[in-house]
C-alpha positions in Angstrom: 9.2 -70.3 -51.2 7.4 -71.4 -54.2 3.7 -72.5 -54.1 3.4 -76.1 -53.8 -0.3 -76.9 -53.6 -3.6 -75.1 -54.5 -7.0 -75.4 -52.8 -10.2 -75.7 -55.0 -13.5 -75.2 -53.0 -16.8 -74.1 -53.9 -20.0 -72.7 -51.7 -22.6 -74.5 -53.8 -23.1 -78.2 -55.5 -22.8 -79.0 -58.7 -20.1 -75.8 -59.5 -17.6 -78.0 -61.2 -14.9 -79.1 -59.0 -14.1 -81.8 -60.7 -13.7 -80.1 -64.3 -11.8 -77.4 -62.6 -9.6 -79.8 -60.3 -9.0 -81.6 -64.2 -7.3 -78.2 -65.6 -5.1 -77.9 -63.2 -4.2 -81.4 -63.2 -3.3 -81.1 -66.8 -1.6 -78.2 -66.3 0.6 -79.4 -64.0 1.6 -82.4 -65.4 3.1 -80.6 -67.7 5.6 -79.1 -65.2 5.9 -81.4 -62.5 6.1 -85.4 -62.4 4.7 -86.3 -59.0 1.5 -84.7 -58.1 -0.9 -86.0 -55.2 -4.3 -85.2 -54.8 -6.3 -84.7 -51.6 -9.7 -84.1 -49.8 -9.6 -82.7 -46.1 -13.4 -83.6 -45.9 -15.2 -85.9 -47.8 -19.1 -87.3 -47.0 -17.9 -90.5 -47.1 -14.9 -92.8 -47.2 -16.7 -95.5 -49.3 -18.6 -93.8 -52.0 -16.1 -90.3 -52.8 -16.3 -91.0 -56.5 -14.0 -87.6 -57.1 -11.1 -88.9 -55.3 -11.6 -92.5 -57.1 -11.7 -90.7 -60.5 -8.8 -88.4 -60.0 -6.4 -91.4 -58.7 -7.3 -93.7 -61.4 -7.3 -91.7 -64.4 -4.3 -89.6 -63.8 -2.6 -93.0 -61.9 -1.4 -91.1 -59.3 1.0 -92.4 -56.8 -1.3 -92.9 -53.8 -4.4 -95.1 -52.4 -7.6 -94.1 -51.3 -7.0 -93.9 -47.9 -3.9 -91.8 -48.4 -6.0 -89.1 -50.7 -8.5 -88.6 -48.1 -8.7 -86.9 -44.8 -11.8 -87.0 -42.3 -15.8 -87.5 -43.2 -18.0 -84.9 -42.3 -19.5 -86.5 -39.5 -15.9 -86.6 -38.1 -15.2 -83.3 -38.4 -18.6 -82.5 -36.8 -18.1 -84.6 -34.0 -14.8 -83.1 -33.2 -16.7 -79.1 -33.1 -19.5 -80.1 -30.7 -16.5 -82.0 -29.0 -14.0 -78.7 -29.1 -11.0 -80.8 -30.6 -11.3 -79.5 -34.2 -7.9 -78.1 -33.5 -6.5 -81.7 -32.9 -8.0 -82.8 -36.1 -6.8 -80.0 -38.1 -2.9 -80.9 -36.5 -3.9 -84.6 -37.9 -4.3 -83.3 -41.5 -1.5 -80.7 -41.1 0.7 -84.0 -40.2 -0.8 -85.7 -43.1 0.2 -82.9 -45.8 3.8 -82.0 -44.7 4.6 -85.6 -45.5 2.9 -85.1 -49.1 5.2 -82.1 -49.2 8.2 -84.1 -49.2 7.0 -87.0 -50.7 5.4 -84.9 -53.9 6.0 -82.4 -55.9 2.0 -80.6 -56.1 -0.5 -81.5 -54.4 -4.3 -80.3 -55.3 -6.4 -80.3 -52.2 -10.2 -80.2 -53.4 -12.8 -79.1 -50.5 -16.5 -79.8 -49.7 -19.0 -78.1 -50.6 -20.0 -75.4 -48.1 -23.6 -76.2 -48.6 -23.4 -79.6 -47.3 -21.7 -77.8 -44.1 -24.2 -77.5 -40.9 -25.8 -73.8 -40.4 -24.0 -74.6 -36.9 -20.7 -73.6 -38.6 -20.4 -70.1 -38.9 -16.8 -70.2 -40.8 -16.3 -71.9 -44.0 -14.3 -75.3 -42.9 -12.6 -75.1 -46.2 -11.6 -71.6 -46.1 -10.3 -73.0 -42.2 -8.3 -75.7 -43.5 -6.5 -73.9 -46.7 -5.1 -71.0 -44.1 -4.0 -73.7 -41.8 -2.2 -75.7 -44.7 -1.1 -73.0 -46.0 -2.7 -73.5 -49.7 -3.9 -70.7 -52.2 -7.6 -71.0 -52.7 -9.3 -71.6 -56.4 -12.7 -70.8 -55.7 -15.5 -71.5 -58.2 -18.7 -69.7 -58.2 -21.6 -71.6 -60.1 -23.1 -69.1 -62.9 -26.2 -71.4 -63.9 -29.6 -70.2 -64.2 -28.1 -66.5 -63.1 -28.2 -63.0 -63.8 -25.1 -60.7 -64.7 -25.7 -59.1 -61.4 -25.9 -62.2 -59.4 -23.0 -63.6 -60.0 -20.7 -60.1 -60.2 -22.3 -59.9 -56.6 -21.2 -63.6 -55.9 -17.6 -63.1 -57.1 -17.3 -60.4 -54.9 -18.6 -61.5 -51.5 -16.6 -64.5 -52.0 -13.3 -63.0 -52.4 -14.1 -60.8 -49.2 -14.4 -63.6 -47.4 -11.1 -65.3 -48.6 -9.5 -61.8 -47.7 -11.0 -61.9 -44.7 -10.6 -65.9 -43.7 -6.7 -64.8 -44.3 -6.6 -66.9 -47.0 -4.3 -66.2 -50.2 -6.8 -66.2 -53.6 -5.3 -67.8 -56.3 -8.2 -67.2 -58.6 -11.8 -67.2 -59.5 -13.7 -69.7 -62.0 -17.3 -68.8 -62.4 -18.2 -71.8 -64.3 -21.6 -73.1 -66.0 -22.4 -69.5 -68.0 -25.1 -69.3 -70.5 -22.9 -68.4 -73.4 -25.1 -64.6 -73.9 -24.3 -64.4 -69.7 -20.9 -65.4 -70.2 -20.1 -62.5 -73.2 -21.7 -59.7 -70.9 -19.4 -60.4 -68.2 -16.7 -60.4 -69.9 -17.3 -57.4 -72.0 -18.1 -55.6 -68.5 -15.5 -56.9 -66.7 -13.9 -54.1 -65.0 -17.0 -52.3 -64.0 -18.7 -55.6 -62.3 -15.7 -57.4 -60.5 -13.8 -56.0 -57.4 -11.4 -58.2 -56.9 -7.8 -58.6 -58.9 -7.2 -61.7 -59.0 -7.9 -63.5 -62.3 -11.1 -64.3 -63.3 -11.8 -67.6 -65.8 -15.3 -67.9 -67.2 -16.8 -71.4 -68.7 -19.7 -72.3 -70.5 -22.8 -74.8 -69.8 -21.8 -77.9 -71.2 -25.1 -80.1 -71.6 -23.5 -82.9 -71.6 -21.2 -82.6 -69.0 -24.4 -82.0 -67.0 -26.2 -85.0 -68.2 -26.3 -88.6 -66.9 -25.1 -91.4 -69.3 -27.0 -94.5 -68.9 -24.5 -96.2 -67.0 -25.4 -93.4 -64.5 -28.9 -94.3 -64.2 -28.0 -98.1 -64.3 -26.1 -97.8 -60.6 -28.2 -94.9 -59.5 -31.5 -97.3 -59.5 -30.2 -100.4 -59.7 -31.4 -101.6 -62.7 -31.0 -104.9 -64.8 -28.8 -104.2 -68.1 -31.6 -106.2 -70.6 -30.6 -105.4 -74.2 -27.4 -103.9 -75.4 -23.3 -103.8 -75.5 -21.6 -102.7 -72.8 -19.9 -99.1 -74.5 -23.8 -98.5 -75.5 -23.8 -97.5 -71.0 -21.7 -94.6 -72.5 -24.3 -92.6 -74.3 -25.2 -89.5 -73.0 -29.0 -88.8 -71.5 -30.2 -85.4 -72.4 -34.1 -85.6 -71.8 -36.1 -88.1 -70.3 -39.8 -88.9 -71.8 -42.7 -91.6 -70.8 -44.1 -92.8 -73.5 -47.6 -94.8 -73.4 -49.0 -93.5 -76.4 -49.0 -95.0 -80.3 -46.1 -95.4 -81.7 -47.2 -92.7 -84.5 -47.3 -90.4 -81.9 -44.0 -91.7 -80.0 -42.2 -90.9 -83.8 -43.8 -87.1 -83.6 -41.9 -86.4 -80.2 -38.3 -88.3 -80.4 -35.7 -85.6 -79.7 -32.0 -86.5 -79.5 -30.7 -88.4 -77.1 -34.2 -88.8 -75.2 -34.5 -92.1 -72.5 -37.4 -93.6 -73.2 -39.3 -94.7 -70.0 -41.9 -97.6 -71.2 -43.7 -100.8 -69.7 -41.8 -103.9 -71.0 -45.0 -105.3 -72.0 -44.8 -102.5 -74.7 -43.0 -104.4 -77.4 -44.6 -102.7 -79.9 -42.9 -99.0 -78.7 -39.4 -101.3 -77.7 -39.5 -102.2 -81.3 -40.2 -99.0 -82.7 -37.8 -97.0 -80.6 -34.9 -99.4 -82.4 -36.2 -99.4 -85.9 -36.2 -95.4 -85.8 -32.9 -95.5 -84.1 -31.2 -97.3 -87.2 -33.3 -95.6 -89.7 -31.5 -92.8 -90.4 -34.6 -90.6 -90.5 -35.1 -90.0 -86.8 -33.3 -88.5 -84.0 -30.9 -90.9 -82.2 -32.6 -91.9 -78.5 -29.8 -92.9 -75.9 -31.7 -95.5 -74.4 -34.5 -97.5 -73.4 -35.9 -97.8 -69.3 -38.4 -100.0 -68.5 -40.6 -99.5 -65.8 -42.4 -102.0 -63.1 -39.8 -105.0 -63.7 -41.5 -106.2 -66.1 -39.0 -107.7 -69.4 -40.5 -108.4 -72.9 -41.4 -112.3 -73.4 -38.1 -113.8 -74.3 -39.4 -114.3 -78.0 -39.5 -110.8 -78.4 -35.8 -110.6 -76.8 -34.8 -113.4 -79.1 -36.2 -111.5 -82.0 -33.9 -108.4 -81.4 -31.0 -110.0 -80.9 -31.1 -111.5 -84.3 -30.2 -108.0 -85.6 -26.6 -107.7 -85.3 -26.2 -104.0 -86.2 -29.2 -102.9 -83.4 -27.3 -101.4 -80.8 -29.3 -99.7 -78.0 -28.8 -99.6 -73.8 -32.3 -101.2 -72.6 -32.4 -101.4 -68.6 -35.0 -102.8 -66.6 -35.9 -100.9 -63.1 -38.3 -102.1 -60.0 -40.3 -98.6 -59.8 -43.6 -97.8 -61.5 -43.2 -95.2 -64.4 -43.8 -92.2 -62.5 -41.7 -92.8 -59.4 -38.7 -94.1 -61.9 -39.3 -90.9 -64.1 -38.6 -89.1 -60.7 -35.6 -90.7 -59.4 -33.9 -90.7 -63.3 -34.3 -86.7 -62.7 -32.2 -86.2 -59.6 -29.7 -88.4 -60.6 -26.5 -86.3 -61.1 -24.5 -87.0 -63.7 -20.4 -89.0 -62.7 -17.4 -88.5 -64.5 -15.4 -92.1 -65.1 -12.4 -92.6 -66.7 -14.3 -94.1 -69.4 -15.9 -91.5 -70.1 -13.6 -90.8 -73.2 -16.4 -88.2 -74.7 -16.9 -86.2 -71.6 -13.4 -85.9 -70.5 -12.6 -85.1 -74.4 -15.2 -82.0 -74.0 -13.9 -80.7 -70.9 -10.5 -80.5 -71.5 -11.5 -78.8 -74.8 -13.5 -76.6 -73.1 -10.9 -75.2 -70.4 -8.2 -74.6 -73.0 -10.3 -73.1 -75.5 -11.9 -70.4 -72.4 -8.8 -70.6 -69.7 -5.9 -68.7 -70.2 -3.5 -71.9 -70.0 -0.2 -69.9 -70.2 -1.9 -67.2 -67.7 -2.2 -69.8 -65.2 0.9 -71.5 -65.5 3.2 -68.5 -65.4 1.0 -67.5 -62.1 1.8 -70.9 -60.2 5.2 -70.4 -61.0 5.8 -66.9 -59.4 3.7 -67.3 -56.9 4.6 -67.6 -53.3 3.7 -70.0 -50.7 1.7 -68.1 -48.1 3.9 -66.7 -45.6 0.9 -67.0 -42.9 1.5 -68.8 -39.7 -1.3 -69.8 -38.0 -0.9 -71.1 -33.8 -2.3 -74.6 -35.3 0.8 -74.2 -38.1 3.4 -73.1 -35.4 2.4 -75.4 -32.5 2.4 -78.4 -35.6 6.0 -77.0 -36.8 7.4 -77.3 -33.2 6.3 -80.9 -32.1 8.0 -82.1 -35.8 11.1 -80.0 -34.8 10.8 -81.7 -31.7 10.5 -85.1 -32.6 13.2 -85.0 -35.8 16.0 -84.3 -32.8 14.5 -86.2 -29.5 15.8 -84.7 -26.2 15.3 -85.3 -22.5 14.0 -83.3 -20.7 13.9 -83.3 -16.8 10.6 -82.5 -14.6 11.0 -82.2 -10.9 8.0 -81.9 -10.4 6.1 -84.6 -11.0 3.9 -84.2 -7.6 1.6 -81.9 -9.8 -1.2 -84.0 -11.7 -0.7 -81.2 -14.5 2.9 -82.6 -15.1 2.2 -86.4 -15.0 -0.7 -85.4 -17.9 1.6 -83.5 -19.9 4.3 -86.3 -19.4 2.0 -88.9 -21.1 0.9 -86.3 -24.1 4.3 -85.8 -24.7 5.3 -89.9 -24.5 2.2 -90.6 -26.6 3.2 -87.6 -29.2 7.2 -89.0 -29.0 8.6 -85.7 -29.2 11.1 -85.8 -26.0 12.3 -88.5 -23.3 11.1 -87.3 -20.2 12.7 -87.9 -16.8 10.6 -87.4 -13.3 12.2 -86.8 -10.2 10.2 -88.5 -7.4 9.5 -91.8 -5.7 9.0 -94.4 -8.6 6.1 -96.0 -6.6 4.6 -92.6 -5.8 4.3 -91.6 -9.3 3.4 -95.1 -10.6 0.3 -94.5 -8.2 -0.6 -91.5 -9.0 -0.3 -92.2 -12.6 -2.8 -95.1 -12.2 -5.4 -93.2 -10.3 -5.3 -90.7 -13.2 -5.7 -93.7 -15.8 -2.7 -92.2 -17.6 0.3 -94.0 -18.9 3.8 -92.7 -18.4 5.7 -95.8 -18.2 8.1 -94.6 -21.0 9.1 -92.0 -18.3 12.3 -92.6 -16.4 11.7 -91.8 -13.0 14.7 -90.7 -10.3 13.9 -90.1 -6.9 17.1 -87.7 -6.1 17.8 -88.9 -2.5 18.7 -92.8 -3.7 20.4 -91.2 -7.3 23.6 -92.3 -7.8 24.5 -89.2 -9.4 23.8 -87.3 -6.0 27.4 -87.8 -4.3 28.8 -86.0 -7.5 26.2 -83.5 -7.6 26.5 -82.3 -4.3 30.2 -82.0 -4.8 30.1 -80.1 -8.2 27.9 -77.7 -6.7 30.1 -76.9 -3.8 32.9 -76.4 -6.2 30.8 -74.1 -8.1 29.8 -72.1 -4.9 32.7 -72.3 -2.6 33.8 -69.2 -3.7 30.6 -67.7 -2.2 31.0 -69.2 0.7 29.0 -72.6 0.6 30.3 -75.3 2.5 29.8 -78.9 1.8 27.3 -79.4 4.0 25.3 -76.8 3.0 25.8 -78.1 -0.9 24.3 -81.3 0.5 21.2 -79.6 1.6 20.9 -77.7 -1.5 21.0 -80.5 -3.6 17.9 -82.1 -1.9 15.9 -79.1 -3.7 14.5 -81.0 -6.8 14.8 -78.0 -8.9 18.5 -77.4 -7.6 19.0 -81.6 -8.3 17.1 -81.0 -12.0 19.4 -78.3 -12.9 22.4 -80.1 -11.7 21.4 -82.6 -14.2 21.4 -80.1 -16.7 24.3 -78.9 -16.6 26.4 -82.1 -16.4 24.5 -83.7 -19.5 22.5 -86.3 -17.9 19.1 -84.3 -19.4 19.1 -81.6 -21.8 16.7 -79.2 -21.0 14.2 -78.5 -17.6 10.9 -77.4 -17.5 9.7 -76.0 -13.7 7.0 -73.9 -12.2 3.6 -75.5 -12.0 4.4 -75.6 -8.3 7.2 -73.4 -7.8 8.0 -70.0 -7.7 9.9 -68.3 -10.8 12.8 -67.2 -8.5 12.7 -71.0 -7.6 13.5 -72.0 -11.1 16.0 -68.9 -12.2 18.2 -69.0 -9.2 19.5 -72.6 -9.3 19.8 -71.8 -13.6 21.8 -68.5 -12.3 24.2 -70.6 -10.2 25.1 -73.7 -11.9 24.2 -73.3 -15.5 25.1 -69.6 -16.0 24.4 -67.1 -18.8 25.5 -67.4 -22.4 28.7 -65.3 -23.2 28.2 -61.6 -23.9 25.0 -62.0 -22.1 24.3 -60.6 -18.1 21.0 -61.1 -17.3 18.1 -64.2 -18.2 15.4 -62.9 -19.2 12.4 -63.9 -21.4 9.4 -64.2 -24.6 6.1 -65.4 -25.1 5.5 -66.0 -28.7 1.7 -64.8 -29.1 0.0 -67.1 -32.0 -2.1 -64.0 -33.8 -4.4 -65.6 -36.6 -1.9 -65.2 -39.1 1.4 -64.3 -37.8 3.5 -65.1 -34.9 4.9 -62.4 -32.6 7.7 -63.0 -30.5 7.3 -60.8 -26.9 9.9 -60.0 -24.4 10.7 -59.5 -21.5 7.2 -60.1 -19.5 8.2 -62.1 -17.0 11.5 -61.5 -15.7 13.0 -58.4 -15.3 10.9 -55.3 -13.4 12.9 -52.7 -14.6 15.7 -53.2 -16.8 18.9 -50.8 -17.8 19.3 -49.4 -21.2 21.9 -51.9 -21.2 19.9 -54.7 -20.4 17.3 -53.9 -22.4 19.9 -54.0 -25.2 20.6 -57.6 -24.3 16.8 -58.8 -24.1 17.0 -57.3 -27.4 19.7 -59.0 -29.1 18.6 -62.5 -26.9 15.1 -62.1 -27.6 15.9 -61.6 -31.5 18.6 -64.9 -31.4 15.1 -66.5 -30.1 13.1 -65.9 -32.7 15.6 -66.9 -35.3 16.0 -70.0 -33.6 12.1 -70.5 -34.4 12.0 -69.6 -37.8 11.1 -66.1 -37.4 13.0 -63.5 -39.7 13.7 -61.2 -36.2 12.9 -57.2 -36.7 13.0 -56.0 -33.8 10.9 -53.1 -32.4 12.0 -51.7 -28.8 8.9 -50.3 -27.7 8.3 -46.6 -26.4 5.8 -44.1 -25.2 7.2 -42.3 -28.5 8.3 -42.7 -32.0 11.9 -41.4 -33.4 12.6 -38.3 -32.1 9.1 -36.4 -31.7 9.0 -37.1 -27.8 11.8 -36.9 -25.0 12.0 -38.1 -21.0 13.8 -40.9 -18.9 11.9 -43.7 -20.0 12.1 -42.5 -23.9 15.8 -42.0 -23.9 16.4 -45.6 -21.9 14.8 -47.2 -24.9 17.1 -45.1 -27.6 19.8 -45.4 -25.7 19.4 -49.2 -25.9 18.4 -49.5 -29.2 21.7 -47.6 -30.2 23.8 -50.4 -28.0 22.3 -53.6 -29.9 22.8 -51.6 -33.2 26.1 -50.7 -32.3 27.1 -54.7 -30.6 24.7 -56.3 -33.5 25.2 -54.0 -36.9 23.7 -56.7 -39.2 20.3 -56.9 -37.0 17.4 -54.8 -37.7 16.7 -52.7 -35.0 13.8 -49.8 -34.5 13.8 -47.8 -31.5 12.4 -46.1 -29.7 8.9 -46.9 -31.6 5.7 -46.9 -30.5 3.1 -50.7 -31.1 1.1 -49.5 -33.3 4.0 -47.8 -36.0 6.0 -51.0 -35.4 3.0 -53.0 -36.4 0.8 -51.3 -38.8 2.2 -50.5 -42.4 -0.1 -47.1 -42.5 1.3 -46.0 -39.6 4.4 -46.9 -40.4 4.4 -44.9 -43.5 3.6 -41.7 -41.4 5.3 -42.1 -38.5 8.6 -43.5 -39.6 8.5 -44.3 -43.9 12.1 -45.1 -44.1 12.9 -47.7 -41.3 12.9 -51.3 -42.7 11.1 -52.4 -39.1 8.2 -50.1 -38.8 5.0 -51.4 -40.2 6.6 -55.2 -40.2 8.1 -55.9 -36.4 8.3 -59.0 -35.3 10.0 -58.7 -32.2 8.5 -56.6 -29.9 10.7 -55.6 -26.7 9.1 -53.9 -23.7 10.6 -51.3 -21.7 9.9 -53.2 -18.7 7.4 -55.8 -16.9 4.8 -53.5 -16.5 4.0 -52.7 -19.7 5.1 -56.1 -20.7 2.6 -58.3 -18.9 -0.1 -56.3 -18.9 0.4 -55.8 -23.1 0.8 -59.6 -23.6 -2.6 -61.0 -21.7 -4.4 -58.0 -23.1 -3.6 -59.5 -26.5 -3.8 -62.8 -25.4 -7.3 -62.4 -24.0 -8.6 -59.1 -26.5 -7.8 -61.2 -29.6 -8.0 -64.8 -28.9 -4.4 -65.6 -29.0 -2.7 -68.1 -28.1 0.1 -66.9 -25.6 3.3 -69.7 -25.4 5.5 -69.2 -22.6 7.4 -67.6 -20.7 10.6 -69.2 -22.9 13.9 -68.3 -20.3 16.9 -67.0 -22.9 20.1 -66.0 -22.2 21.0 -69.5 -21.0 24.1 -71.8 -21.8 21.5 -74.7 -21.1 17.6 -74.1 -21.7 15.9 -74.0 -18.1 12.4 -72.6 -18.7 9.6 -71.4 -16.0 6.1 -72.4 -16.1 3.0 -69.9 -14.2 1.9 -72.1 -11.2 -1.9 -71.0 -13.2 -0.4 -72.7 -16.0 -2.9 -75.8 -18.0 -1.4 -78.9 -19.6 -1.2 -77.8 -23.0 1.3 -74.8 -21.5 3.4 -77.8 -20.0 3.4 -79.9 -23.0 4.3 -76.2 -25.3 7.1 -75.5 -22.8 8.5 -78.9 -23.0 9.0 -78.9 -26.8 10.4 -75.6 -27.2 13.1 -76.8 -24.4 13.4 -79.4 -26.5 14.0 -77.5 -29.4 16.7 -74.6 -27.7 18.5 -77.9 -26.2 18.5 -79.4 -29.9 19.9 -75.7 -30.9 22.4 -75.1 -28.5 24.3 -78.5 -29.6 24.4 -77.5 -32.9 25.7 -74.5 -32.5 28.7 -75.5 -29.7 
């Protein structure tokens, strides 16, 4: 898939964001029509004068609300708190429905500066890889040697590597022009990165307030002038106190002029040499101390009708006004005609325009799925096809928890089995609400009678009587399955207080397995950084056949389909190809040559050993030619063993996050929690029932 956004973030202030987040803007327009624009972080809702800009001047489709994400302090608050993850599903939410609502959308970050030294990852670098946006980064060249900035450029694009981020390209922006020819002339020695690397100039007065600038900065009165004089461009700021003689001596071009407004005499001469001709033109006038010129002297001047100069009036003494007008960073407004004119002619006359274009339009969306991406991608799958799915056992405080994330999230109708005004109490004692719940205590059900009978019919023939189908049927894992199976809930989720054999065997003898299939078996998918592996079987089968094996294959790669997840499967051995021999080696070749054989058009590797099927360098010496090696995603175990063990030592070893086990095999989706399990397992569990249930329609 093509990329559809790009991610523009920067480690220092005052790099250019904006100017850079402009070029793309026009370039894009050019291509696309609809194009949103949006900030994951922001200092502040109220005063984000980038967002404002952007919006207004390019008149995008979307309000301020829409174009921004959290503050800072939110995002903060949410760390110390350990729910950054939640937030980060919030602005996952918020961009998929920009994805279908537009065709680009340019995401610009915060500066990593303004981060806390609490943070030891870059929150922008975070937020692109969980997006799933190429990153634009711009390093800030001013004021730096050749060295410096080579050395910048390529520490930043490590860490982009390493965040597992996809870099678009580099802008080093804000070069002295001499700077700015070395690098390029020593280009290939300096840089070691390949992506593309733009260079820009200083721009003065891009870098410079205007007077309108200083006017909101401090405050100040507008005295003396038109309102387009605001416009004009401060490049240096001087006090004068001194004769006007001497004033004359000093006037550079476009100078503010910091003065007491009882100075008429330097007011006066400040706009005399300003229409003159024969001096420098000054930008404006500031006067210190709130003090204004009599209002003769203002009378006087306005009888001139060509004098046109921006005098402001401030509260500050000279020196502390002369301070303030210093810090005051210049804005970029829509009308700003001049400075907008000078950076667009600036990016097309140093950024290869065509370069970048061609580059958007080959490049690929990053094919990175991180657990915050996957868990995100399920709830939506989830909630786009609502199913119900049946809890027996709602006696567990973990399940009535889950229940009410699940209600409040809307991704599936839940059903409890238990005493209404049992569960209503214990909800209440837990302040949680699960009113949306339906609750069925089996005993009083009127679907018991025809349970009880359907199960004898189903098991008569192994010798159950009636009576004993009655009995049976009390079991509320026998009674949730029941319900399963004759459509009155789609899916079941059981095990926080039951055993797994409790949960399989009523799936084994009412529900059955899927056609072609013998045995139930099961995955976990493991949430890597990056990538999402699907496991199996670690949780069923001790000790499974060659043929069995074959089938956890073929089910365990039907799975991962099912999921999104292109399925090359790896059946996992002490040995690779032929270079080893024994029992347990030949059980795996012997099953990978039964799924090849029942599944031709299914890529299949086995035996293999983990690290061949997952590392490309291995791959390439262990097995070059196999289209699996190297790129598995599937990754079947020859038996529980191995299985369990390998999955929590990756689960705990690497900080993944381990979601299952998910029961296959099954006409109906029946899945098994660990009695260990947490709430956020029950809630996972849940939606991928949810999701097979939603699957298994469509496909009968």
């Amino acid at each position: 898939m093509k990329i559809k956004s790009l991610y523009i973030t920067s480690l220092e202030p005052y790099s250019g964001t904006l100017f850079i987040g402009m070029g793309f803007m026009d370039i894009l327009r050019r291509k696309v029509k609809n194009i949103a624009f949006f900030r994951p972080v922001v200092l502040s809702k109220e005063e984000d004068n980038i967002t404002s800009f952007m919006l207004k001047y390019y008149k995008l489709d979307m309000t301020i609300e829409q174009a921004l994400g959290f503050t800072l302090d939110e995002v903060k608050s949410a760390a110390a708190k350990g729910k950054l993850s939640e937030l980060t599903q919030s602005l996952i939410t918020k961009f998929k429905e920009f994805e279908q609502r537009y065709d680009f959308i340019i995401c610009e970050g915060i500066e990593r500066s303004l981060l806390p030294a609490t943070f030891d990852f870059d929150i922008n670098l975070e937020f692109a890889k969980h997006l799933g946006t190429p990153v634009v980064n711009i390093i800030n060249g001013k004021e730096r040697e050749t060295e410096q900035i080579a050395e910048a450029v390529n520490i930043e694009a490590n860490i982009i590597k390493n965040s597992d981020c996809t870099h678009f390209n580099t802008f080093i922006n804000r070069l002295n022009i001499d700077t700015l020819k070395e690098l390029k002339t020593n280009k290939k020695e300096l840089f070691q990165t390949s992506v593309p690397i733009y260079m820009l100039p200083e721009a003065e007065d891009l870098n410079s307030p205007t007077i309108e600038d200083i006017r909101n900065a401090l405050k100040c009165k507008f005295v003396f002038g038109k309102k387009e004089d605001l416009r004009r461009v401060v490049k240096q700021i001087r006090i004068i106190s001194t004769t006007i003689d001497t004033m004359l001596t000093f006037l550079k071009e476009g100078d503010l002029i910091i003065t007491g407004g009882d100075r008429s005499d330097i007011i006066l001469a400040a706009i005399m040499a300003n229409n003159s001709g024969a001096y420098p033109m000054i930008a404006g006038i500031l006067l210190s101390g709130n003090v204004l010129p009599k209002s003769s002297f203002l009378k006087l001047i306005e009888g001139f009708p060509k004098i046109s100069i921006p005098i402001l009036s401030s509260e500050g003494d000279t020196i502390s006004t002369l301070m303030k007008t210093k810090d005051i960073q210049p804005q970029i407004k829509p009308a700003n005609e001049r400075k907008i004119a000078l950076m667009s002619g600036l990016f097309n006359k140093y950024v290869k325009i065509n370069e970048i274009e061609k580059n958007i339009d080959a490049a690929n969306a990053p094919a990175a799925m991180t657990p915050i991406m996957f868990e995100h991608t399920l709830f939506e799958r989830a909630r786009q096809n609502r199913q119900r799915i049946v809890l027996p056992e709602s006696n567990d405080d973990r399940i009535l928890r889950a229940s009410e994330i699940l209600l409040r999230r809307d991704v599936a109708d839940i059903i409890l089995l238990g005493k209404p005004e049992d569960v209503a109490q214990r909800a209440s004692s837990l302040g949680i609400d699960i009113k949306k719940a339906t609750v069925i205590e089996p005993e009083k059900s009127t679907f018991m009678e025809q349970y009880i009978y359907d199960f004898y019919e189903l098991r008569k023939s192994k010798g159950i009587t009636f009576e004993q189908a009655r009995e049976i049927m009390q079991d509320c894992s026998y009674f949730g399955t029941m319900m399963v199976y004759k459509g009155d809930a789609d899916g079941m989720v059981s095990g926080a207080v039951h055993t797994t054999s409790d949960t399989i065997r009523p799936a084994l003898q009412i529900i059955k397995t899927k056609p072609g299939i013998s045995i139930i078996s099961s995955i976990f998918f493991m949430c890597l950084d990056t990538k999402v592996l699907v496991y199996g079987d670690c949780a069923v089968n001790k000790d499974p056949s060659a043929e069995e094996l074959a089938q956890i294959a073929i089910s365990s790669a039907d799975t991962a389909k099912s999921f999104g997840i292109e399925p090359k499967v790896a059946m996992l051995s002490y040995s690779t190809g032929d270079s080893g021999s024994g029992e347990e080696v030949e059980k795996v070749r012997l099953a990978a040559k039964l799924a090849k054989k029942s599944h031709p058009g299914l890529l299949i590797e086995g035996p293999i050993q983990y690290d061949a099927a997952i590392d490309p360098i291995v791959a390439k010496t262990k097995l070059p030619d196999s289209k699996v090696a190297g790129n598995a995603s599937v990754f079947v175990f020859p038996d529980l063993n191995t299985g369990n063990n390998t999955y929590k030592a990756v689960q705990r070893s690497s900080n993944a996050l381990a979601i299952g086990p998910v029961l296959q095999g099954l006409k109906k989706p029946v899945n098994d929690l660990s009695r260990g399990c947490l709430v956020a397992d029950i809630v996972n569990t849940v939606v991928i029932t949810a999701i097979q249930a939603a699957q298994i329609k469509t496909e009968q």
